[in-house]
C-alpha positions as CSV (number, residue, x, y, z in Angstrom):
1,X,-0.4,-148.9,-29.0
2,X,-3.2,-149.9,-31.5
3,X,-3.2,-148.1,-34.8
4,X,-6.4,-146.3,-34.0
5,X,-3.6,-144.8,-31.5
6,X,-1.3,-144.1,-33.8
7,X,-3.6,-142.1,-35.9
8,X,-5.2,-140.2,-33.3
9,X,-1.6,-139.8,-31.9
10,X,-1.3,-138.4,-35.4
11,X,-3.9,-136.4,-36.3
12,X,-3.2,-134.5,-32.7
13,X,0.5,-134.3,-33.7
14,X,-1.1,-132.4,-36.7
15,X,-3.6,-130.5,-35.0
16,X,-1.1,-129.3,-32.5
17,X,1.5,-128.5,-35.3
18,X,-1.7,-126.6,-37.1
19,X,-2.2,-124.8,-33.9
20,X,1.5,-124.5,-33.3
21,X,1.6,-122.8,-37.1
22,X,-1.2,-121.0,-36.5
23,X,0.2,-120.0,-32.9
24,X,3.9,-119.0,-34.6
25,X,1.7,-116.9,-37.6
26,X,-0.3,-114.9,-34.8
27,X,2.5,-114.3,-32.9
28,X,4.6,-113.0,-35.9
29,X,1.8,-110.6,-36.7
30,X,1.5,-110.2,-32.9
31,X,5.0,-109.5,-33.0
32,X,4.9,-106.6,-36.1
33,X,2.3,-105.2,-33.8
34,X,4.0,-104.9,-30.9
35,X,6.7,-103.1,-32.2
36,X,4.4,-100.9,-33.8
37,X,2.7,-100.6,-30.7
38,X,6.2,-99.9,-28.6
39,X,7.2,-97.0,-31.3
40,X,4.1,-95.3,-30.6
41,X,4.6,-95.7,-26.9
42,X,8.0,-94.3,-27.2
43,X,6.9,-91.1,-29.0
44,X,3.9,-91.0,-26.7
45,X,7.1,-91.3,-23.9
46,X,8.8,-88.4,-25.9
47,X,5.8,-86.4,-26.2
48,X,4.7,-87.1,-22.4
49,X,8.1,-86.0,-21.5
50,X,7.8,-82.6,-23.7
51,X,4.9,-82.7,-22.3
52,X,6.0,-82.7,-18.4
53,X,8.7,-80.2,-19.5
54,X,6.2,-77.8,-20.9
55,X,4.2,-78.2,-17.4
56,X,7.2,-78.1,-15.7
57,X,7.5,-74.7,-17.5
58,X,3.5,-74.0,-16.8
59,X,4.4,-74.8,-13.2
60,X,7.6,-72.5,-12.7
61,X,5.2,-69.8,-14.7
62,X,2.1,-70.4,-12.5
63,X,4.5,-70.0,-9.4
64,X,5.8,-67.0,-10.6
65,X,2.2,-66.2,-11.3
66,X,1.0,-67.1,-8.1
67,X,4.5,-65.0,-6.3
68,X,2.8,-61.6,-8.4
69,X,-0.5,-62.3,-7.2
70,X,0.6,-62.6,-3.8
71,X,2.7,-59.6,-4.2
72,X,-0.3,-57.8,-6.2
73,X,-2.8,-59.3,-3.3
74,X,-0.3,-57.0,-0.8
75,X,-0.3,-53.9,-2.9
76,X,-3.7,-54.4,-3.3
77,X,-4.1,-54.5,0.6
78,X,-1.8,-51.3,0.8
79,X,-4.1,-49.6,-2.3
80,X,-6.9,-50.7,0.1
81,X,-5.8,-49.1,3.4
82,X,-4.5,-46.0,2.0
83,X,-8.1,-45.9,0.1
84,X,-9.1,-46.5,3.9
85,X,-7.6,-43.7,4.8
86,X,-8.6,-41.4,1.8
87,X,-12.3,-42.0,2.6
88,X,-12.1,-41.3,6.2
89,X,-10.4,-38.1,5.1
90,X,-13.0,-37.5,2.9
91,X,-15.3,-37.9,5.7
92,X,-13.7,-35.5,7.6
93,X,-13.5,-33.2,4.5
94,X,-17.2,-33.2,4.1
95,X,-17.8,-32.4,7.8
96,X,-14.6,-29.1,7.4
97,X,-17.1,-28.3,4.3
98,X,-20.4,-28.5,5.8
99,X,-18.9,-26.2,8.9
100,X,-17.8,-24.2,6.2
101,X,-21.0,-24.0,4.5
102,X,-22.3,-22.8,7.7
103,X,-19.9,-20.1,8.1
104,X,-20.6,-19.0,4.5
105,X,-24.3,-19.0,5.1
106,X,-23.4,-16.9,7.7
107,X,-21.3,-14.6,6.1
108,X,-23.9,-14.2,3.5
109,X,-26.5,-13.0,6.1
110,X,-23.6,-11.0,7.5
111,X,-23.4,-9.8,4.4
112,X,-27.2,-8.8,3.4
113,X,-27.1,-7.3,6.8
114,X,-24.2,-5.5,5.5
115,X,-25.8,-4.3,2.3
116,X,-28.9,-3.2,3.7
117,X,-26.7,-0.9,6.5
118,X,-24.9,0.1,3.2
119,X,-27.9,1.0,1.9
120,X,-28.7,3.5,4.9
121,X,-25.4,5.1,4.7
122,X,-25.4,5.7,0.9
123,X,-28.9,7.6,1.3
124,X,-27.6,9.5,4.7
125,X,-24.5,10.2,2.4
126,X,-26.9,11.3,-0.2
127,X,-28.8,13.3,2.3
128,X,-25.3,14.9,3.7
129,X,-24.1,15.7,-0.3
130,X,-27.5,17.8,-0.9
131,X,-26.6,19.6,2.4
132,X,-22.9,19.7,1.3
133,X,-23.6,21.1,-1.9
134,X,-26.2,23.6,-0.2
135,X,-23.5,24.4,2.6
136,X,-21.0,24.9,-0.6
137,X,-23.0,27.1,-2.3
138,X,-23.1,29.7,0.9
139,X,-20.1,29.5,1.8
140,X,-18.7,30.3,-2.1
141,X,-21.6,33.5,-1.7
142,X,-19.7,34.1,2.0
143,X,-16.8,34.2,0.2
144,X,-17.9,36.3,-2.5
145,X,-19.1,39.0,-0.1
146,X,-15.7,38.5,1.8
147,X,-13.6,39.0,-1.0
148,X,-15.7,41.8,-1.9
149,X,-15.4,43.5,2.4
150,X,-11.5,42.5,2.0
151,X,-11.4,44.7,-1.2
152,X,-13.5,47.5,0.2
153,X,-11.2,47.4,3.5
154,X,-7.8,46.8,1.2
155,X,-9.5,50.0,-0.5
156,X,-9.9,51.7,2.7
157,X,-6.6,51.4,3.7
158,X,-4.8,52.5,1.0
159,X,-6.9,55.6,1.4
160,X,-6.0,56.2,5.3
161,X,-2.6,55.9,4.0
162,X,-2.7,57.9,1.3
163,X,-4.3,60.5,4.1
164,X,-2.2,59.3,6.5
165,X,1.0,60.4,3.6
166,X,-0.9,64.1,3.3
167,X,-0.9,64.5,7.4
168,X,2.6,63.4,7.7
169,X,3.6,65.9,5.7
170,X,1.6,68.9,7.0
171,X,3.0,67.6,11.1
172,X,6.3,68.3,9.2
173,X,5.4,71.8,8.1
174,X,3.3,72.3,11.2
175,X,6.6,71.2,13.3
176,X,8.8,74.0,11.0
177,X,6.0,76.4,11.5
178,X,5.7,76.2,14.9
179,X,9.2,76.5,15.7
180,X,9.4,79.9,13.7
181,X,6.2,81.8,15.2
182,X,6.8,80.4,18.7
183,X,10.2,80.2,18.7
184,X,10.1,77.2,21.4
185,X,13.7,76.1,23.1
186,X,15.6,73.2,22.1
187,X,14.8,71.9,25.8
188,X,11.0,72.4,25.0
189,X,11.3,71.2,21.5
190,X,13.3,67.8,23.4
191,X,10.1,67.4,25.8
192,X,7.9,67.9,22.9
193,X,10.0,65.6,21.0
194,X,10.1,62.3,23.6
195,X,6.5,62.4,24.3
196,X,5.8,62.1,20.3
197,X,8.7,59.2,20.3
198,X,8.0,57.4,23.6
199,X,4.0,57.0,21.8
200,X,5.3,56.2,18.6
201,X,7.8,53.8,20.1
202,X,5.3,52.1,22.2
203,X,2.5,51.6,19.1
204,X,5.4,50.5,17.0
205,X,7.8,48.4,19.3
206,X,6.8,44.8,18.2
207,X,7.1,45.5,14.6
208,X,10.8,46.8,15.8
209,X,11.2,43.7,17.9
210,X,9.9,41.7,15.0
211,X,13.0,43.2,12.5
212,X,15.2,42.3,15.1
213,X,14.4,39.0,15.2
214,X,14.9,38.7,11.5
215,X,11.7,39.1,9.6
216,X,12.0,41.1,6.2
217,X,12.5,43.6,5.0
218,X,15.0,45.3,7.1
219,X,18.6,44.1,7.4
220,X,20.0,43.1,10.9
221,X,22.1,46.6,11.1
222,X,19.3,48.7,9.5
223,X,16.5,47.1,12.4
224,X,19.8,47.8,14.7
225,X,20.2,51.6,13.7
226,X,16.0,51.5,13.5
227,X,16.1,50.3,17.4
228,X,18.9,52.9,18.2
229,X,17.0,55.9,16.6
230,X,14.0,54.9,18.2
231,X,15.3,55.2,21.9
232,X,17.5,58.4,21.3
233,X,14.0,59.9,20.1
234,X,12.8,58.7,23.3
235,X,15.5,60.2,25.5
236,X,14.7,63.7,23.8
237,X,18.4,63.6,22.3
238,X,19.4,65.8,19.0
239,X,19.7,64.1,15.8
240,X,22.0,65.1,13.4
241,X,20.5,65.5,9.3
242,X,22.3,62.4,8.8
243,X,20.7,60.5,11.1
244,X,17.7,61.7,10.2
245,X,17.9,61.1,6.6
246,X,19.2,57.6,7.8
247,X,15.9,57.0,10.0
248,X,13.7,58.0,6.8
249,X,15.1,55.9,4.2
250,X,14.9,53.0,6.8
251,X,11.3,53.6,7.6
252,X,10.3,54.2,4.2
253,X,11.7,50.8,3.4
254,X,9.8,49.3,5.6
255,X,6.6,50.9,4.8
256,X,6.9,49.9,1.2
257,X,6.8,46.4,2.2
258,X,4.4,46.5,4.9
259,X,1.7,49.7,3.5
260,X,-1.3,48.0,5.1
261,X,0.7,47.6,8.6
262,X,-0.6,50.3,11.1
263,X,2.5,50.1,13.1
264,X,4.4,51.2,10.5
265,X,2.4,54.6,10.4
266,X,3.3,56.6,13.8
267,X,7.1,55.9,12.6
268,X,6.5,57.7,9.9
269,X,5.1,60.5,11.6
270,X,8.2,60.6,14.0
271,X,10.1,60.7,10.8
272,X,8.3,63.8,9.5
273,X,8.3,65.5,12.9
274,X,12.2,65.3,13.2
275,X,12.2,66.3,9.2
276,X,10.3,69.3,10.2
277,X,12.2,70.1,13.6
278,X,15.5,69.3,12.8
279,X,16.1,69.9,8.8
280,X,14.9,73.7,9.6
281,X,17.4,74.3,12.4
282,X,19.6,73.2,10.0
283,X,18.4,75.9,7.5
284,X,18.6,78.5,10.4
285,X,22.3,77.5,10.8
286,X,21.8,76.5,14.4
């Protein structure tokens, strides 16, 4: 090798160990770099892998997520059929209400038809009070001249039995009388006797039958004794003073309770017949 060789052998050696310097320098700093470089790639590792945990988290949420949807999506379904069935309820509602509307629109003709017929009856009933009130008012003047006949024939009665008193007590004189200026027989005296009983008897016998029964004011012996009398004074039998005293007193109480009774008045008048007939014998001693 020439020289010129050597020295170009040289200067390359030199070259090359510049580059080679330059080379180790760069890859030094290339070095410092790269570990730089690989720290940051592990805490981008660490933070990827916080961040793949916190997705992993975001995914087990989301599925959750997604597991209530579905079951709110089913609900939602259910909310929807049952509002389904609400509407077609509804529908069916407002059809029950429009019938009823027509019923009530009905029922309110029904009803005006009511009123006006209402309306008719209150003025017939009107009409009908007037002729109530007029119908009233005779029959309180009816009554008034009623009340006023009962009085005058109340009146009238006591008077007939006041009179009829005053004749029972002259048949009874008449009877004693009689018996002294004609001087009948007991036999006549007994026809003249049944013929006055037998038409008391038959004027009086429902009152008797009445007392019998049990009406007041007689006893059950007293309308007994009252019966008995009766048909002996009918058979034209003798009564004794006692018995005839008896028959009084129990015609007298029945004429205090019944005055305005006509029935009660032709016993009377038997009574004062036998007074008259039968108290004087007893004066004559016969």
């Amino acid at each position: 090798m020439t020289l010129a060789d050597w020295i170009q052998l040289g200067v390359l050696t030199i070259g090359f160990l510049g580059l080679l310097g330059t080379a180790l320098a760069i890859s030094f700093r290339m070095g410092g770099r790269f570990t730089r470089l690989e720290e940051r790639v592990d805490a981008l590792g660490v933070r990827i892998g916080h961040l793949e945990e916190r997705v992993d988290g975001l995914e087990v949420r989301i599925g959750a997520l997604e597991a209530g949807i579905v079951g709110l999506a089913a609900r939602i379904d259910r909310v929807e059929v049952r509002i389904g069935a609400l509407e077609a309820g509804m529908v069916g509602l407002a059809a029950r209400i429009d019938r009823v509307e027509v019923r009530i629109g009905a029922l309110e003709a029904g009803m005006v038809g009511l009123a006006e017929r209402i309306g008719a009856l209150e003025m017939r009933s009107g009409a009908l009070e007037a002729g109530m009130v007029g119908l009233a008012a005779r029959i309180d003047r009816l009554e008034t001249n009623l009340a006023t006949r009962i009085n005058a024939a109340g009146n009238a009665l006591r008077v007939i039995s006041e009179q009829m008193e005053g004749h029972l007590t002259l048949i009874g004189a008449f009877v004693k009388v009689l018996h002294k200026k004609l001087t009948l027989t007991d036999d006549e005296l007994e026809v003249i006797l049944a013929g006055y009983s037998d038409l008391s008897a038959r004027t009086s016998r429902s009152l008797v039958d009445m007392e019998l029964r049990g009406a007041n004011p007689l006893g059950r012996e007293e309308a007994l004794r009252l019966d008995a009398y009766l048909k002996k004074a009918q058979r034209g039998e003798r009564f004794t003073s006692e018995e005839v005293v008896d028959y009084n007193h129990i015609v007298r109480t029945l004429e205090e309770q019944r005055r305005d009774d006509p029935r009660v008045w032709p016993l009377l008048g038997l009574g004062a017949f036998l007074s008259g007939l039968f108290l004087e014998k007893r004066d004559r001693g016969a």
